[in-house]
Backbone as a chain_set.jsonl record, in Angstrom:
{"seq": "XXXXXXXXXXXXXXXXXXXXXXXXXXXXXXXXXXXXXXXXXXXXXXXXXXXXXXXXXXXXXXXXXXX", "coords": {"N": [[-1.932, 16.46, 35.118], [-2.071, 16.427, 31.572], [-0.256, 18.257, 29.016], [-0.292, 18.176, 26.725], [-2.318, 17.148, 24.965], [-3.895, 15.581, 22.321], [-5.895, 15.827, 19.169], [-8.291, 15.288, 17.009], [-7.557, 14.992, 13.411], [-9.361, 15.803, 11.909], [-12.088, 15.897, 13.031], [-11.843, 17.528, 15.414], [-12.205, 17.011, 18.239], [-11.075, 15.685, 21.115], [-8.541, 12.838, 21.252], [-8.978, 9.467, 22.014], [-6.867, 6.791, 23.613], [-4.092, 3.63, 23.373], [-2.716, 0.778, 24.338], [-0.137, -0.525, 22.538], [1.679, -3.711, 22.393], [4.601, -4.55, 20.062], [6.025, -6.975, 18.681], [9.225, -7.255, 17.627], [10.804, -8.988, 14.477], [13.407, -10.457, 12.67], [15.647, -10.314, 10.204], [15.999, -12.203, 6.98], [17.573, -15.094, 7.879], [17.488, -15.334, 10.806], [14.532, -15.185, 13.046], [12.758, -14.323, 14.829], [13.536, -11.753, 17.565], [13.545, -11.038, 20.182], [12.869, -9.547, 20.973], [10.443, -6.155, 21.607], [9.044, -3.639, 20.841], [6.839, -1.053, 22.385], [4.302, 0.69, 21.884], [1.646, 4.068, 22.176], [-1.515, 4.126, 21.26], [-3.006, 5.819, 19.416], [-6.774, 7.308, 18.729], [-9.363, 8.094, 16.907], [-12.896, 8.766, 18.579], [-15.299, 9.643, 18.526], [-18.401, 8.989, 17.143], [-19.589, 10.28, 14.773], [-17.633, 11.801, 13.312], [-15.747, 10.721, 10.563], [-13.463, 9.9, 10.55], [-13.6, 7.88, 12.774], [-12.698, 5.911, 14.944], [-10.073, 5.165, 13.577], [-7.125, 4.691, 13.426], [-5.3, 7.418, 13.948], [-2.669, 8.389, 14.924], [0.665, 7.211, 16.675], [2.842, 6.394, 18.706], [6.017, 5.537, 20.065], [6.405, 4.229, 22.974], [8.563, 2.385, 24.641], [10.917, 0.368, 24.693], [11.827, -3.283, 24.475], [14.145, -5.824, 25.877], [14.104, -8.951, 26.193], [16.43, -10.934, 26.685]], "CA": [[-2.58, 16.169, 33.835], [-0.652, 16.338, 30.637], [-1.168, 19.438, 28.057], [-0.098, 17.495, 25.214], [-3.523, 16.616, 24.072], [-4.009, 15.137, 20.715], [-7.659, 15.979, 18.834], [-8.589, 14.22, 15.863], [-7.489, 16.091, 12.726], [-10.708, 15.943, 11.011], [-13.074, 16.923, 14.008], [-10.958, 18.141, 16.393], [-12.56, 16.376, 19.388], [-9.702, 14.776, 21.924], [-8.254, 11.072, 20.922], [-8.704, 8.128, 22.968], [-5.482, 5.768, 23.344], [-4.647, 2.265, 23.972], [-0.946, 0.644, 24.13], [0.101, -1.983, 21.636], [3.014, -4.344, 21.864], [4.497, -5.249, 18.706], [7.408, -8.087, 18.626], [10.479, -7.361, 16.244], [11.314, -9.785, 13.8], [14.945, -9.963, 12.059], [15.492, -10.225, 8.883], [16.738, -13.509, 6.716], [17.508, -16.127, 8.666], [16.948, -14.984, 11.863], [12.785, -15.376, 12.997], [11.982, -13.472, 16.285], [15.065, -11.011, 17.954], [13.295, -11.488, 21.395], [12.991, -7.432, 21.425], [9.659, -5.686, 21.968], [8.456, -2.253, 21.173], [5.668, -0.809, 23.087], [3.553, 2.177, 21.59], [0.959, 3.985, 22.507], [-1.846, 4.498, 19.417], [-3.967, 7.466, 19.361], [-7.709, 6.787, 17.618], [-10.841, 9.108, 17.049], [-13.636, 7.962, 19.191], [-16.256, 10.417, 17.837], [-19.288, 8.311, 15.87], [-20.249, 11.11, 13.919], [-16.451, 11.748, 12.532], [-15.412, 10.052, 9.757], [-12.153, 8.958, 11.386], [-13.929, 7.225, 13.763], [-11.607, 4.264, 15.139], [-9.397, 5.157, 12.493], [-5.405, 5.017, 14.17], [-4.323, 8.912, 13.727], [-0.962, 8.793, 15.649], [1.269, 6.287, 17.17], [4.069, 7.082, 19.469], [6.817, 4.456, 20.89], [6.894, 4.441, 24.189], [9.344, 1.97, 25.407], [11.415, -0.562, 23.878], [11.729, -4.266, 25.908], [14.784, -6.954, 25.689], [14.149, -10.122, 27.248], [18.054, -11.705, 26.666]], "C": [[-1.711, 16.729, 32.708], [-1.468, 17.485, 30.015], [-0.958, 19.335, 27.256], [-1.68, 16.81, 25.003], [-3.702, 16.674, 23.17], [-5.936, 15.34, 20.592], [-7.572, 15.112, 17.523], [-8.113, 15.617, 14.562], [-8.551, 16.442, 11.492], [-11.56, 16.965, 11.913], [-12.675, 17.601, 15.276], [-11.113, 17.948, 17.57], [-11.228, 15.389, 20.268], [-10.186, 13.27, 21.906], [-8.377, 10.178, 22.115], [-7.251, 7.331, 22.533], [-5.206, 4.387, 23.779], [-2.886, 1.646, 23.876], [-1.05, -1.018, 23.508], [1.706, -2.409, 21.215], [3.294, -4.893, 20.704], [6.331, -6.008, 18.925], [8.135, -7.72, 17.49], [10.943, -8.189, 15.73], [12.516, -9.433, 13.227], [14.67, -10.201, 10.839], [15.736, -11.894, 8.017], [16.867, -14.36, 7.504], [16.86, -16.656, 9.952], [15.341, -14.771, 11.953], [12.396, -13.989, 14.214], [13.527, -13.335, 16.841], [14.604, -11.083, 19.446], [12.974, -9.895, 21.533], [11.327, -7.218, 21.048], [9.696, -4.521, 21.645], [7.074, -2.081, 21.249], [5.412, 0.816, 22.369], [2.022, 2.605, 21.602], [0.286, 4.591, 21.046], [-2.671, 5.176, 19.793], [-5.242, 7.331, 18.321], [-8.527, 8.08, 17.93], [-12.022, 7.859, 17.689], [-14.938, 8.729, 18.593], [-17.268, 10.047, 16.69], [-19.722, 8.947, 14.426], [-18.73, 11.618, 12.699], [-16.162, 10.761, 11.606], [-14.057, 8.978, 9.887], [-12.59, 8.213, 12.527], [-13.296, 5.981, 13.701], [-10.698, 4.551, 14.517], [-7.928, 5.663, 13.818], [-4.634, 5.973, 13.904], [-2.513, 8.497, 13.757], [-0.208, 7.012, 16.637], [2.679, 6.684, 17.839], [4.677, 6.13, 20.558], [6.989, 5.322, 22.161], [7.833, 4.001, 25.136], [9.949, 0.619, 24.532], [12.065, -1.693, 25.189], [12.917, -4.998, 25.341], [14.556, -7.722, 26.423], [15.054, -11.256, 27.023], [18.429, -11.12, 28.181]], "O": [[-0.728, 17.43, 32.947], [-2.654, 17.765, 30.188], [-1.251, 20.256, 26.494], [-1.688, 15.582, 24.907], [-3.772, 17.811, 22.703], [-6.844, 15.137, 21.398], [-6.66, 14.328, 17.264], [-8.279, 16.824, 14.737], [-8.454, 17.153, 10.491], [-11.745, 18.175, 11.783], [-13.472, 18.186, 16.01], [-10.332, 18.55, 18.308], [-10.639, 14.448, 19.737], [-11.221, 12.674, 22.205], [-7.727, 10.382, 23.14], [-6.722, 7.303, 21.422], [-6.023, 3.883, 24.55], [-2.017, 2.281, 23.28], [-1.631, -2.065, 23.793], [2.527, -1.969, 20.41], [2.489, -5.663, 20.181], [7.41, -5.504, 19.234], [7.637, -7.883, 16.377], [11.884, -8.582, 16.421], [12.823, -8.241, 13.195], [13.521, -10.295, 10.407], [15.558, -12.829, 8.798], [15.802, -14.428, 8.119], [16.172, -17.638, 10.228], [14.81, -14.209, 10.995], [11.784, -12.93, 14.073], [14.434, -14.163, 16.755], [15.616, -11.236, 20.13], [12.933, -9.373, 22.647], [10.851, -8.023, 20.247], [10.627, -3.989, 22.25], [6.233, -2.642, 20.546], [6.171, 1.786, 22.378], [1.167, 1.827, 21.181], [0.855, 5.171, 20.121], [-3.1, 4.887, 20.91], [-4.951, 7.242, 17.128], [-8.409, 8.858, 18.877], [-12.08, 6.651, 17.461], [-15.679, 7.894, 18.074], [-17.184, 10.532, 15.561], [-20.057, 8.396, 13.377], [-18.875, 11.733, 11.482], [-16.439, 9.655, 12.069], [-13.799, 7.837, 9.505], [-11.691, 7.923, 13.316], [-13.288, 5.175, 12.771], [-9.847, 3.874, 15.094], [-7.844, 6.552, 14.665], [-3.449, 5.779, 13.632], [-1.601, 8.39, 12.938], [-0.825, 6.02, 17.025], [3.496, 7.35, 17.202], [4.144, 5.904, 21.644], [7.431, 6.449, 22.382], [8.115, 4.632, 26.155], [9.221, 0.004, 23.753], [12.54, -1.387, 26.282], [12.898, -4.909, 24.114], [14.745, -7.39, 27.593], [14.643, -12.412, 27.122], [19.521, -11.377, 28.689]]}, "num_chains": 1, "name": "protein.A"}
């Protein structure tokens, strides 16, 4: 089990997480680079917190080429 545990920085209750691919676009001409980064996002789950759902942290976890 990991001992990096993230809490919320409002209520300090430990984050739920969820992993979200996001596609890299280029710039100008170029549309879609075929490249991938994967990160995992860090939320408050806590109803009573004000950050509830709210996306604290985000932390790449892996970057994809499919050339």
């Amino acid at each position: 089990m990991s001992e990096d545990i993230k809490t919320c920085i409002n209520c300090g209750k430990p984050l739920a997480d969820r992993v979200e691919e996001v596609e890299r676009t280029g710039t100008g001409i170029s549309l879609a680079t075929g490249e991938c980064s994967t990160y995992r996002v860090w939320f408050c789950v806590n109803k009573e917190c004000v950050m509830f759902n709210t996306d604290l942290y985000r932390e790449q976890i892996a970057d994809r080429t499919d050339r």
